[in-house]
N, C-alpha and C positions, 0 to 999 in steps of 0.2 A: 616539506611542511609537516608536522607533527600533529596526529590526530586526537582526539580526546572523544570519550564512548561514557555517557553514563552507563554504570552498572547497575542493573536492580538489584544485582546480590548482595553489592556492598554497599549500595544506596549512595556512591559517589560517581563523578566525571571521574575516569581515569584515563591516562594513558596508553593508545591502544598500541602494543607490542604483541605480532602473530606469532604464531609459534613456527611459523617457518617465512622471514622474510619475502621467500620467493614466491610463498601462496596462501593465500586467505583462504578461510574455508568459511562459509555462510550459511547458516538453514534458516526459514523461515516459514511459520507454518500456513499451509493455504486453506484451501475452501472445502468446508463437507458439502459438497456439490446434490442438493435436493428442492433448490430455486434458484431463482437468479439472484444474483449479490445486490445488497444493499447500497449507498454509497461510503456506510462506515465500513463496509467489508474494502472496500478501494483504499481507505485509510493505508494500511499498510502495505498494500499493494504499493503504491504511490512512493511513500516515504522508506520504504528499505529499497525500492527502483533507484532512488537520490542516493542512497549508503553504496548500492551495486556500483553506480557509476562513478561515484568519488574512489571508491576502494581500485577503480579499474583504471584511473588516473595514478593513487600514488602507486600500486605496488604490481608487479608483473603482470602474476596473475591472480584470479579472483573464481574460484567456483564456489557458486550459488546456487540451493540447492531449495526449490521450492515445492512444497507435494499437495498431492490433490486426496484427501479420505473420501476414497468411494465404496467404502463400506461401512454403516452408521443406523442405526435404529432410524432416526428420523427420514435418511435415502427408504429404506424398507417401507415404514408408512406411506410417504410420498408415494412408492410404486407402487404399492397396493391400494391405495387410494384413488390411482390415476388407471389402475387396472392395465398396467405397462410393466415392461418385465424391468428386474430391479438395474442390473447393467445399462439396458438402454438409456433408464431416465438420468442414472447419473452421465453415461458418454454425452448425452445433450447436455447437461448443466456445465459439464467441464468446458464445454464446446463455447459456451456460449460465456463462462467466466473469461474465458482467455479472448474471446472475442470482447468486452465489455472494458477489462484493461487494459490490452491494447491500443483502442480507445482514448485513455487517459494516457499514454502514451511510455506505458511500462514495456521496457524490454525483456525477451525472455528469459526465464534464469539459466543457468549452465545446465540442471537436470532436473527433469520436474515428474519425480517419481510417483506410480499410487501406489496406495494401499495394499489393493490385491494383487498387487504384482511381488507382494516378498514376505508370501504366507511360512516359505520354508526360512526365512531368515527371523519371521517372528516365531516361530517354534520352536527353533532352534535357542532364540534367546532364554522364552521362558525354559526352556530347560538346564539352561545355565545359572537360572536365577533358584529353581527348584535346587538342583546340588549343591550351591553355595549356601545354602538353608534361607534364601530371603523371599522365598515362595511355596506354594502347596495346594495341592490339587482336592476340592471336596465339592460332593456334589455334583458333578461333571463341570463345575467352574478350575480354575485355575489363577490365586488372589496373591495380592504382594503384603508379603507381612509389612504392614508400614514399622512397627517398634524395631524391627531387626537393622532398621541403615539408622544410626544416630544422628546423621547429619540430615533426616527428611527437617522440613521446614525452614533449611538456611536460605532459600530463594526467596519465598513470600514474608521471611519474618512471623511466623506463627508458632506460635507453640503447640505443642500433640492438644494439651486441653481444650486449644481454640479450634483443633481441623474439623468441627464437625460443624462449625458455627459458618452458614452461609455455602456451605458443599453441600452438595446435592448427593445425598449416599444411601448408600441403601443396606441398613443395616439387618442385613441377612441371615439366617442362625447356621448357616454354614462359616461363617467365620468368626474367625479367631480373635480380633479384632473390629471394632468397628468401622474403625478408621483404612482397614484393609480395600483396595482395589482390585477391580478384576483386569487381568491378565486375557484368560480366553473363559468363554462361554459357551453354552450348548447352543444347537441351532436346532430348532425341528424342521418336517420337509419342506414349509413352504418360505423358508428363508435361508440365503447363502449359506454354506457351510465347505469346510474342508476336513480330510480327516486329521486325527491329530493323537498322540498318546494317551489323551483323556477324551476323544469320542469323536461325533463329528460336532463340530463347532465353527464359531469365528473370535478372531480378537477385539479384545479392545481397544479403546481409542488409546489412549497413554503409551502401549507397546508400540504402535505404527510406527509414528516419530522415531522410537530408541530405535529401532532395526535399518530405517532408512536410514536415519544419520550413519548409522553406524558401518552401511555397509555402502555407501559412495562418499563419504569423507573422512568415516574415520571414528576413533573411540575417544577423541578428543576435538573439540572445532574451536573456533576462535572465538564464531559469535554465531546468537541465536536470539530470534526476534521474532515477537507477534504482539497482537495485542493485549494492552494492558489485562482485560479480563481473560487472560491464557493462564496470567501467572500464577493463580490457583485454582482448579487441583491441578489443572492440563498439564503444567510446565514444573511445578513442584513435583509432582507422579515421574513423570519422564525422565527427571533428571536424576530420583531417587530410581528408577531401574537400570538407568544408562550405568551411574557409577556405581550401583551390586555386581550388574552382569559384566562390567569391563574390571571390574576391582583396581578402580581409578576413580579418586577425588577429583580429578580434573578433568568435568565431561566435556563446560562448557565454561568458555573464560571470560566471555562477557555478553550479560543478559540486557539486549534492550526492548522496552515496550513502549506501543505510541500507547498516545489515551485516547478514548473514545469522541466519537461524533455523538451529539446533542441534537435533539429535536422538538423541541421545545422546553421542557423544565427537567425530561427523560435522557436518558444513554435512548441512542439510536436501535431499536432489537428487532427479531423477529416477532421475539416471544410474545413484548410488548404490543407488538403492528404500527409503532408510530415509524415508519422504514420509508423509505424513498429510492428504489432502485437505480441503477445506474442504467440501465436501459432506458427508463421514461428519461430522468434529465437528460440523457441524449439528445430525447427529440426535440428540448429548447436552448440546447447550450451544447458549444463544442466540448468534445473531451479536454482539448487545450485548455478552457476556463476552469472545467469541473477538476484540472489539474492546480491550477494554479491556487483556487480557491482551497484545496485541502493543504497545500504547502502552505499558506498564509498564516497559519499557528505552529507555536515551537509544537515539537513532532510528539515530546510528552505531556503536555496537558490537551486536558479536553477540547472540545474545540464547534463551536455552536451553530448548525449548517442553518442559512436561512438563503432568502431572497436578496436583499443585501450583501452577504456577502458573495455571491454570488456577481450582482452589479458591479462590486468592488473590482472583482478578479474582472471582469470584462472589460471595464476602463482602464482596469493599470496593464492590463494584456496590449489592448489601443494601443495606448502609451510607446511602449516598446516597440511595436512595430512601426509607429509611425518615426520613432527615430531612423528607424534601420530603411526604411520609405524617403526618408530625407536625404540619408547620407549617399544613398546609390537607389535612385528606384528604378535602374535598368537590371539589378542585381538579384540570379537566383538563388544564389547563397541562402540553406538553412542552418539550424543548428548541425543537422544530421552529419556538415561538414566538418564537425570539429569533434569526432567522434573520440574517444579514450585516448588523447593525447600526451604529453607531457606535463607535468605540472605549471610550468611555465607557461605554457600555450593558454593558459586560463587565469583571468581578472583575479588578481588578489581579493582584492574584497569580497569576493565570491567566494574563493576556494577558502578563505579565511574564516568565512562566516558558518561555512560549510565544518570546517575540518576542528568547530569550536560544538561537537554534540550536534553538528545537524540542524543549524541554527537557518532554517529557511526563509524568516522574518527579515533574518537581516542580511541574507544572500540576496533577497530581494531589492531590498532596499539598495544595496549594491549596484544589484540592477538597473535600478532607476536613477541612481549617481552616475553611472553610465550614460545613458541616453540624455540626462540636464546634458553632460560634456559634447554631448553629437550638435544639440541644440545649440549651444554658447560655441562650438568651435568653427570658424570659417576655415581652414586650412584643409585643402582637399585630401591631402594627405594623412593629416591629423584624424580625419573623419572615417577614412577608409580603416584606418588602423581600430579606431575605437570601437568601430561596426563590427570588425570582428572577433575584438574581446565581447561585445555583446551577445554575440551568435555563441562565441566558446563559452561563456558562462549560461548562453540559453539550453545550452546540450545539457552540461550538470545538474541542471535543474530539471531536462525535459521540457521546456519550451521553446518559442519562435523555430515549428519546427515546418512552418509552412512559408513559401518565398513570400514575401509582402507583399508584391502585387496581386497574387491571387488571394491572398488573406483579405486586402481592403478591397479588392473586386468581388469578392461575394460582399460587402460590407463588415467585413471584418466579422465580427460578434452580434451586426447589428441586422437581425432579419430584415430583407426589402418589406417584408408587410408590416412592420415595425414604423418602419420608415416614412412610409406612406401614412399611416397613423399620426405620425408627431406633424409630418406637412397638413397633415387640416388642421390638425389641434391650431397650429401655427395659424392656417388661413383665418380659422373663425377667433383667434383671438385679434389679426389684424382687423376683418371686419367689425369686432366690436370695440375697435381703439386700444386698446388692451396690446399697447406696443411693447411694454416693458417685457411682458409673458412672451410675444414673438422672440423678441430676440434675446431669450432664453433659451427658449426650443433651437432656435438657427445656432447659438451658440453650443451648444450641448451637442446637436451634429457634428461641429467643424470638429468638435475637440475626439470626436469617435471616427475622424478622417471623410464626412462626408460634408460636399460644399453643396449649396442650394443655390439656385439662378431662378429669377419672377424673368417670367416671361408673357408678353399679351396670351399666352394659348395655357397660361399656368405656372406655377411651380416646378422646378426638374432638378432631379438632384444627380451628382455625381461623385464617384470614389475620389479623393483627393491626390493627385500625381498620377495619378491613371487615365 
């Protein structure tokens, strides 16, 4: 089945063709690890996990290459703020990123390089990039002539007079340019440093990228992905030193980005503070919903996190389990069994929906055409069969990755204290005649896999098929 990739570069779907059949190569960029992630930081976690696993269905192989910047002015503050040494607090955030993901039920990528692990691979670059004249050392800085590559600006669509409009720069009288970035910087004693041919110092953020890619996949990848607010300066800088230092127009063949999570009328941010951790949602929703819920919008538009939608993912999650509850509730069958299989092994509608841009809207929907079929089919056969196109299309998405009986035996999505909750509302709308509002409530259970029994000693409710 034939894939299709929007491009940021060329601002179309195109057709993705890798440069080596046998093996995809993938970066995407991770987390400057100096708090815990937000749940817009999960955004792409999430949604290039969905890319990971389609790419690891059609084509061989797939290396994925995700990195961790654990060197960053804002890590710096944070440790000296916290009065903890600067490594420490980033190995806790990394720690606690990859735990938080996981979570949401991303697997890991093929290599998930840091930062200061490839001081001598960023040194080395900029110094490739100084002999080829697209760089130069002043001040103890070391900056990239942006006028010297013709082709900066092809990613973001900007022209040189517009790069200063909404960059954050810092126009320096060390350079030559205003529009110039820095490469590497000075460091004094009470901040990381390595030494380097212009002093001791560290780099910058733009260089990391170009040297990791470059030196676990290659001077060329197929695709490269972050979020939408990457693609300028972060991803335009990168890709203007990738192809100076490789002297190769072709760094990167196709650029995708999600768009950002919303929280209230704002972009989700730190800077802002209107942010929602993936830690706290934890502690009232499974990862499996807070997964569901970010796949519920195509992967490039924005996408507006509330309580609601929230609700939404938790019922249509029900939903699907309660088919797969239906059709076999002796069955431990998860997704996790229908791991990178063959293409065939997986629901058309699914892989179709999928292999159209990422289209998770209507993978889902697929989903749920699925499970109508479990529901409408009596044929034992029929049913078994269908169950397990549901499970193979629950893998490529990352969901129904827990057996259904213990899914609805904790009550699925629906906390017991929750529960308990709706049973009085329930009680005291019966005591006030208020029957229509009961069985609203009784109904609203059943449909979340929980049945209710009045008994002379009370209400008791139990998981459905369990």
């Amino acid at each position: 089945m034939d894939l299709s990739l929007h491009n940021t570069q060329s601002g179309h779907k195109e057709r993705f063709h890798p440069l080596d059949p046998q093996r995809v190569t993938m970066y995407v960029c991770g987390p400057t690890v100096y708090n815990l992630v937000h749940i817009g930081n999960g955004r792409p976690a999430v949604v290039f996990d969905v890319l990971y696993r389609l790419l690891s269905v059609l084509y061989p192989r797939v290396d994925y290459v995700r990195n961790i910047t654990d060197i960053d002015d804002k890590i710096n503050a944070a440790a000296q703020s916290n009065g903890e040494p600067i490594q420490a607090l980033a190995d806790r955030y990394s720690d606690a990123y990859r735990e938080d993901i996981a979570a949401l039920g991303v697997l890991p990528p093929s290599q998930e390089p840091r930062a200061t692990e490839h001081i001598v691979e960023i040194i080395e670059m900029i110094q490739t990039l100084i002999q080829h004249g697209h760089a130069y050392a002043a001040d103890g800085h070391v900056l990239f002539n942006v006028p010297s590559d013709p082709a900066y600006g092809s990613l973001s669509h900007r022209s040189l007079e517009d790069m200063l409009d909404g960059a954050r720069v810092d126009v320096a009288p060390y350079k030559k340019d205003p529009k110039d970035f820095v490469l590497w910087k000075p460091s004094g004693p009470d901040l990381p440093g390595w030494d380097s041919p212009w002093g001791r110092g560290r780099p910058g953020w733009h260089i990391e990228c170009s040297a990791m890619i470059s030196k676990h996949l290659g001077q060329s990848i197929d695709i490269h992905g972050g979020g939408s607010d990457l693609a300028f300066p972060h991803h335009e800088n990168e890709a203007a030193q990738s192809r100076c230092a490789n002297q190769n127009p072709e760094y990167v063949r196709y650029w995708l980005h999600n768009g950002m999570l919303t929280l209230g009328q704002e972009k989700m941010s730190k800077s802002v503070g209107n942010i929602v951790t993936i830690r706290e949602l934890l502690e009232t929703h499974s990862g499996e919903v807070l997964r569901y819920a970010l796949l519920s919008g195509q992967y490039r538009s924005q996408l507006a996190w509330s309580g609601d939608l929230l609700q939404q993912a938790s019922a249509s999650l029900d939903r699907l389990y309660q088919a797969l509850l239906d059709s076999d509730p002796d069955s431990t069958q998860t997704s996790s069994d229908f791991a990178a299989g063959r293409p065939e092994d997986y629901p058309d509608g699914v892989l179709a929906a999928l292999c159209d841009d990422l289209n998770t809207p209507e993978a889902m929907a697929a989903m749920h055409q699925l499970a109508g079929d479990v529901y409408r089919t009596r044929d034992t056969g029929a049913r078994i069969a269908l169950r397990r196109k549901l499970l193979a299309g629950g893998w490529l998405l990352g969901i129904l990755t827990r057996p259904c009986s213990a899914y609805f035996q904790s009550g699925g999505n629906v906390e017991p204290a929750e529960i308990e909750r709706l049973i009085e509302q329930r009680n005291a709308a019966r005591r006030e005649g208020n029957f229509a509002r009961a069985d609203e409530i009784r109904d609203a259970l059943i449909n979340r896999g929980i049945e209710l029994e009045d008994t002379r000693d009370g209400t008791r409710w139990k998981v459905r098929g369990v």
